[in-house]
DOROLO-127155 format. One line per field, with one value per residue (C-alpha): residue number from 1; y, z, x negated. Coordinates in steps of 0.05 Angstrom, whole numbers. Each point is the difference from the previous one (the first is absolute). Last residue first. Example, Ala and Ser with C-alpha at 12.3 -4.5 7.8 and 13.67 -1.06 7.14 Angstrom:
2
k 2 / 1;
c2 -21 / -69;
c3 143 / 13;
c1 -273 / 27;
This chain:
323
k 323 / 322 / 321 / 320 / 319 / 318 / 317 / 316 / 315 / 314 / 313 / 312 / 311 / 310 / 309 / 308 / 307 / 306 / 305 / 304 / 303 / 302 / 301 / 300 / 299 / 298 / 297 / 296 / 295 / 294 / 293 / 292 / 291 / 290 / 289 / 288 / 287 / 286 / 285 / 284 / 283 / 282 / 281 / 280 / 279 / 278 / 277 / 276 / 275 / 274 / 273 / 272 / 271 / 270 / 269 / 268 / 267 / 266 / 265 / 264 / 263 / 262 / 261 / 260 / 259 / 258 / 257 / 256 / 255 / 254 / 253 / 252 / 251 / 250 / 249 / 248 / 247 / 246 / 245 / 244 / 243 / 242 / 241 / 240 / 239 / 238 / 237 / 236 / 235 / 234 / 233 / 232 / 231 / 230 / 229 / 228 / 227 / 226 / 225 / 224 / 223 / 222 / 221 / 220 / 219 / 218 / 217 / 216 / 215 / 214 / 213 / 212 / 211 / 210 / 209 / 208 / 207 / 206 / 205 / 204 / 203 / 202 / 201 / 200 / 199 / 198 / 197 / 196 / 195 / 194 / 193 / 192 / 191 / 190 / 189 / 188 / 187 / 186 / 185 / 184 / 183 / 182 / 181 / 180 / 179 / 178 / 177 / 176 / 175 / 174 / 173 / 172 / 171 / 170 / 169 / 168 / 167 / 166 / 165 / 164 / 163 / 162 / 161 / 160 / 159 / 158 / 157 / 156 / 155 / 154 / 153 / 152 / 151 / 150 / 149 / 148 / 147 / 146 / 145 / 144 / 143 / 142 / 141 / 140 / 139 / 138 / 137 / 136 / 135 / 134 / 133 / 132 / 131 / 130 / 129 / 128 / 127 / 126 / 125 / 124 / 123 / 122 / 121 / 120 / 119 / 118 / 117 / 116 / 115 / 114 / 113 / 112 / 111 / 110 / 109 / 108 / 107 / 106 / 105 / 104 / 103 / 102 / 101 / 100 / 99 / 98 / 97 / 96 / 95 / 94 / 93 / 92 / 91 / 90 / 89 / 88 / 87 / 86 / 85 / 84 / 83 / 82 / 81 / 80 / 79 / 78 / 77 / 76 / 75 / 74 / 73 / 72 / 71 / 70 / 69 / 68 / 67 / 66 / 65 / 64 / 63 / 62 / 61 / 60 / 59 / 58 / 57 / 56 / 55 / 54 / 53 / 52 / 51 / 50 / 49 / 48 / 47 / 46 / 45 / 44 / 43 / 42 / 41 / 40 / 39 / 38 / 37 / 36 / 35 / 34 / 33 / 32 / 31 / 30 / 29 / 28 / 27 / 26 / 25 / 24 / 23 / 22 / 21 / 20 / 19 / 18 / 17 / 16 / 15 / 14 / 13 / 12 / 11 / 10 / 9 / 8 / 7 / 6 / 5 / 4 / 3 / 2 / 1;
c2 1680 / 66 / -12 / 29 / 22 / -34 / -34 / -16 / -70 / -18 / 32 / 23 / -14 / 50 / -20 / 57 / -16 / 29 / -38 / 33 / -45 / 29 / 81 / 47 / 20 / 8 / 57 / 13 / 57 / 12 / 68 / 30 / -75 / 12 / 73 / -27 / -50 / 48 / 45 / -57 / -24 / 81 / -4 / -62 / 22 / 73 / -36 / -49 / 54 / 31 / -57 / -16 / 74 / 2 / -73 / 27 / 66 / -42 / -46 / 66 / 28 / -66 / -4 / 70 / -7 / -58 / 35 / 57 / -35 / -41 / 71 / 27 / -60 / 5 / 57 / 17 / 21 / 75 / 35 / 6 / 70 / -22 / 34 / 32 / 55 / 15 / 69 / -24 / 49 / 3 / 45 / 44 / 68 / -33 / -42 / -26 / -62 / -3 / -64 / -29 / -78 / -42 / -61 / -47 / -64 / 4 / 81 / 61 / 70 / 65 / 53 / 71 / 32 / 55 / 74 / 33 / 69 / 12 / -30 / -77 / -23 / -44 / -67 / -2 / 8 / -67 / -36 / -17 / 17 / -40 / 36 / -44 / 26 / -9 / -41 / -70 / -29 / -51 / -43 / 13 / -20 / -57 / -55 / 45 / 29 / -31 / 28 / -11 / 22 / 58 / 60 / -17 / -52 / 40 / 67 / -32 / -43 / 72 / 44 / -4 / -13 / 67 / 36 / -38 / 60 / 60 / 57 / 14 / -3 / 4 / -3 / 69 / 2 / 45 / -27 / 20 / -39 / 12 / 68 / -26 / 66 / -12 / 51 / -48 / 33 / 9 / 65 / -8 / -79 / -3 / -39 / -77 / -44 / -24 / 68 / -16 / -80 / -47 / -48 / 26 / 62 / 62 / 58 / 6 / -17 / 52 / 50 / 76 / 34 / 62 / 31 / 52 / 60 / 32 / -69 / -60 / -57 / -50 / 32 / 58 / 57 / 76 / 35 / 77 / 58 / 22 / -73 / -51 / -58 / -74 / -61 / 28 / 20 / 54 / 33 / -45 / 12 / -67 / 36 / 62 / 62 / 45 / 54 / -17 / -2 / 76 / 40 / 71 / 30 / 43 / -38 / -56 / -42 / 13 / -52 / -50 / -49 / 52 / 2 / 80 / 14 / 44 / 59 / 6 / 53 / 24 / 42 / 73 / 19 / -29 / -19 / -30 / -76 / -36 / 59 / -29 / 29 / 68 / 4 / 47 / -43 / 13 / -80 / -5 / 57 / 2 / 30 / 48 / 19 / 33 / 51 / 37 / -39 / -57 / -26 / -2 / 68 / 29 / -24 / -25 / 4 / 78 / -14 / 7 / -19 / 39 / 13 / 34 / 64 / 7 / -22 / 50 / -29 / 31 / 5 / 7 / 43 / 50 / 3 / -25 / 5 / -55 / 8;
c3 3717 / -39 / 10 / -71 / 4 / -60 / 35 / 65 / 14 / -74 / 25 / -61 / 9 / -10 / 7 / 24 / -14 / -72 / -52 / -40 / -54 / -54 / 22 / -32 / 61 / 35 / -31 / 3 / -38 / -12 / -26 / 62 / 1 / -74 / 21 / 61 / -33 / -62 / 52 / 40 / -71 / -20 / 71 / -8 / -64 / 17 / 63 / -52 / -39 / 62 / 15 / -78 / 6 / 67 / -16 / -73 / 41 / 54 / -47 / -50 / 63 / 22 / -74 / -2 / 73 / -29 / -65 / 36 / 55 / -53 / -34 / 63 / 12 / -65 / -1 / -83 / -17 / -14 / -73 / -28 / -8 / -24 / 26 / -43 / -26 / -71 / -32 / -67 / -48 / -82 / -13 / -64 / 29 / 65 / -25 / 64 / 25 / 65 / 52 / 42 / 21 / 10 / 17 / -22 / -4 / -71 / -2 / 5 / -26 / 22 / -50 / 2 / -51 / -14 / -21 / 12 / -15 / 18 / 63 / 17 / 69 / 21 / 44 / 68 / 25 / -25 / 39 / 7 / -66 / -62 / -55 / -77 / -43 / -73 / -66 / 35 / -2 / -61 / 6 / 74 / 18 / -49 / 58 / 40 / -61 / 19 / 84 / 49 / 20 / 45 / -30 / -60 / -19 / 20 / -39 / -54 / 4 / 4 / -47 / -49 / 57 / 14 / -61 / -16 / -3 / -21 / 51 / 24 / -64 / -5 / -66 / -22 / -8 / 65 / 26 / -17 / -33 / 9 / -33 / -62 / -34 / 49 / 0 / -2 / 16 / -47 / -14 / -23 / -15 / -20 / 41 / 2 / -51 / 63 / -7 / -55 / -11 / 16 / 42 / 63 / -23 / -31 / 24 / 24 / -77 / -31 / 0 / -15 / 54 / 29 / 42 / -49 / 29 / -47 / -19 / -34 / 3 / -47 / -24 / 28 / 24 / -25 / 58 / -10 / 34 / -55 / -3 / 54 / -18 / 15 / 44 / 67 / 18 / -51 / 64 / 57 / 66 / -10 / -64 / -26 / -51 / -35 / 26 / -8 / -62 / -18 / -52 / -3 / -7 / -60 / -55 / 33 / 69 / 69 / 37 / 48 / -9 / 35 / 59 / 26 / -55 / -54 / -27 / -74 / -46 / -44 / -76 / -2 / 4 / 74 / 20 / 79 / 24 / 31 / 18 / -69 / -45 / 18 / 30 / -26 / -57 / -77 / -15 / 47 / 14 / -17 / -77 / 39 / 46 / -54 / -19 / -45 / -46 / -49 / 35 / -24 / -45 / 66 / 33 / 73 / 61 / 11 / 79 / -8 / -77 / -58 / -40 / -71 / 29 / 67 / 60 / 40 / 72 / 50 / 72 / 48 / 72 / 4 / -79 / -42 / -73 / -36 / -71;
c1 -425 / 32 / 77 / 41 / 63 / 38 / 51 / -24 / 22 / -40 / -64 / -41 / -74 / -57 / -84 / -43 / -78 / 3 / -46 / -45 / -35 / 26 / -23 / 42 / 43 / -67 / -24 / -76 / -28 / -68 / -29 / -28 / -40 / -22 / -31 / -25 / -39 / -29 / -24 / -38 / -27 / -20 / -39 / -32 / -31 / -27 / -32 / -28 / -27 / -33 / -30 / -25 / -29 / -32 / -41 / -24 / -25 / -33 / -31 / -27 / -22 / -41 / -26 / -28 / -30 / -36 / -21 / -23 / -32 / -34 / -27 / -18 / -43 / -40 / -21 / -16 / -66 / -14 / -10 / -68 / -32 / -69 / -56 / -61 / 45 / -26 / -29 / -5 / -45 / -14 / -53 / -12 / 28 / 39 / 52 / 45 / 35 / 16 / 17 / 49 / 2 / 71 / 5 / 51 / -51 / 4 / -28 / 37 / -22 / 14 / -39 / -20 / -23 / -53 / -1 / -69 / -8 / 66 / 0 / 24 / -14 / -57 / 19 / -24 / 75 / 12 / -52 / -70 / -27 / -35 / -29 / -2 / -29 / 32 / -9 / -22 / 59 / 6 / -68 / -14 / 72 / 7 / 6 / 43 / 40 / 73 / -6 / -50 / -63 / 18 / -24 / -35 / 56 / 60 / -21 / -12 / 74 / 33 / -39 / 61 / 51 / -16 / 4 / 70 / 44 / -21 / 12 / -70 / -21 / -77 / -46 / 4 / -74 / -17 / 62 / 78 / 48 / 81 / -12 / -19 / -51 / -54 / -55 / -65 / -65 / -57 / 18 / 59 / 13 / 78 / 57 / 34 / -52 / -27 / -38 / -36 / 1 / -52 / 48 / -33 / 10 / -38 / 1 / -84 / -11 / 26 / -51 / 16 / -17 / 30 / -41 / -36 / 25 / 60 / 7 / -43 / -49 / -21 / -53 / -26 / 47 / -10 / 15 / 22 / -31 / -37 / -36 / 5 / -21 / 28 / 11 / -21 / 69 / -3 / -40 / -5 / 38 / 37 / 32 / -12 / 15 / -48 / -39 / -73 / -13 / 14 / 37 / 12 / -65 / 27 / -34 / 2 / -34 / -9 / -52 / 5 / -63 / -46 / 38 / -11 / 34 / -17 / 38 / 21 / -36 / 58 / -19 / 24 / -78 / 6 / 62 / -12 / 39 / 44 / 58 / 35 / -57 / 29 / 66 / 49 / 31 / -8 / 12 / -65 / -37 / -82 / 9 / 40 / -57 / -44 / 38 / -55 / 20 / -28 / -65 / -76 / -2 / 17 / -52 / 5 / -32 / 20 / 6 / 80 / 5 / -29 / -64 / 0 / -13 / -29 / 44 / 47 / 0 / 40 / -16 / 53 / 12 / -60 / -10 / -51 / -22 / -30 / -38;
């Protein structure tokens, strides 16, 4: 029976038939509330806004995608909602059920990016992580903070790395140096990259920490170069010119020495004249000084003899004539 108004209809179903088109049977459902057998944890929306209650029971929607579908009792799961990584849901390594990745082997986090593998940390001396940090996620998290790399292997401020590669580094660049006859043998673990100068060389980032290394060879020259660890790869960047220091000029060097030798003359020559000035001066002094000094008295001299000669004058008495 339906009766009508002007501004709402209202359906009264027949005995024994309920819901809002009288689909269902009341023997068939447990209340005449249908809807709350539809809410969630006796919330207000019904079948989480993904679905219709019909007969108290949710009918989810479909999607236009027909492998994306709502899912659960209350149409509150789906697969297509989950978290991901390089635009690729569980980062292409899992499921995605009720909006949660389960991750296939070997794989893990919140969207499957996280592997588990080992092998891409370890070392060139087959450790994990140089045996300096912990493999998460198949990337090494140093633990040393003097080590860095992608395996921990570089330490930009341990001694001796440099001289390490030194003599490989010589031989494949140059030809020279201790391992020249062993060169293929011994030094054939990195690339080698040559550049034009110094400024050519790549700088460290933090993706890709390297070394840089002055070396100097037997002939006292000098050649620059980098070391770096790039995933796997060992790399030398090497200047392809030797920085050798400058022959000596020979003629300023003998006008040195000859201009030395005439100074040192001239200054030997000053000095002994000026000491012999300082000489004759102290004798002159020591002259005058004596001659000041000297007294001549001629009553004390034995060999003086007076030039006046007296005789006594026997007519005279005693008065004396002076002849």
């Amino acid at each position: 029976m339906y009766i009508f108004t002007p501004h709402f209809a209202l359906i009264r179903c027949n005995k024994g038939r309920v819901g809002r088109q009288c689909e269902c049977r009341k023997d068939e459902v447990s209340t005449e509330d249908l809807d709350k057998n539809c809410r969630k944890d006796n919330g207000t929306d019904i079948c989480s806004n993904n679905g219709e209650c019909v007969c108290g029971t949710c009918e989810c929607k479909k999607r236009d995608n027909p492998e994306e579908r709502y899912s659960g009792k209350f149409c509150e799961c789906d697969n297509f909602n989950c978290d991901r990584s390089n635009n690729k849901l569980c980062g292409g390594h899992g499921r995605c059920e009720c909006r949660v990745c389960v991750c296939d082997a070997n794989y893990t986090g919140s969207a499957c990016d996280c592997s588990l593998d080992t092998s891409t940390c370890l070392a060139s001396n087959k450790q994990i992580c140089n045996g300096r940090g912990i493999c998460e996620c198949g990337t090494c998290r140093c633990t040393d903070p003097k080590f860095q790399g992608p395996t921990c292997e570089i330490c930009p401020t341990c001694p001796g790395v440099c001289t390490e590669h030194k003599y490989c580094v010589q031989c494949r660049a140059f030809g020279t140096g201790e391992k020249k006859d062993t060169c293929e043998r011994d030094c054939s673990y990195f690339n080698l990259i040559k550049v034009k100068d110094r400024d050519k060389l790549p700088q460290p980032v933090q993706a890709f920490p390297l070394m840089h290394c002055k070396e100097r060879d037997a002939n006292d020259c000098w050649f620059y170069y980098t070391y770096a660890v790039n995933n796997t790869e060992k790399e030398v960047h090497v200047v392809e010119e030797l920085e050798c220091p400058p022959g000596p000029d020979i003629i300023p060097i003998v006008a040195g020495v000859v201009a030395g030798i005439v100074l040192i003359g001239l200054a030997l020559l000053l000095i002994w004249k000026l000491l012999m000035i300082i000489h004759d001066r102290r004798e002159f002094a020591k002259f005058e000084k004596e001659k000041m000094n000297a007294k001549w008295d001629t009553t004390d001299n034995p060999i003086y003899k007076s030039p006046i000669n007296k005789f006594q004058n026997p007519n005279y008495g005693r008065k004396a004539v002076a002849l």
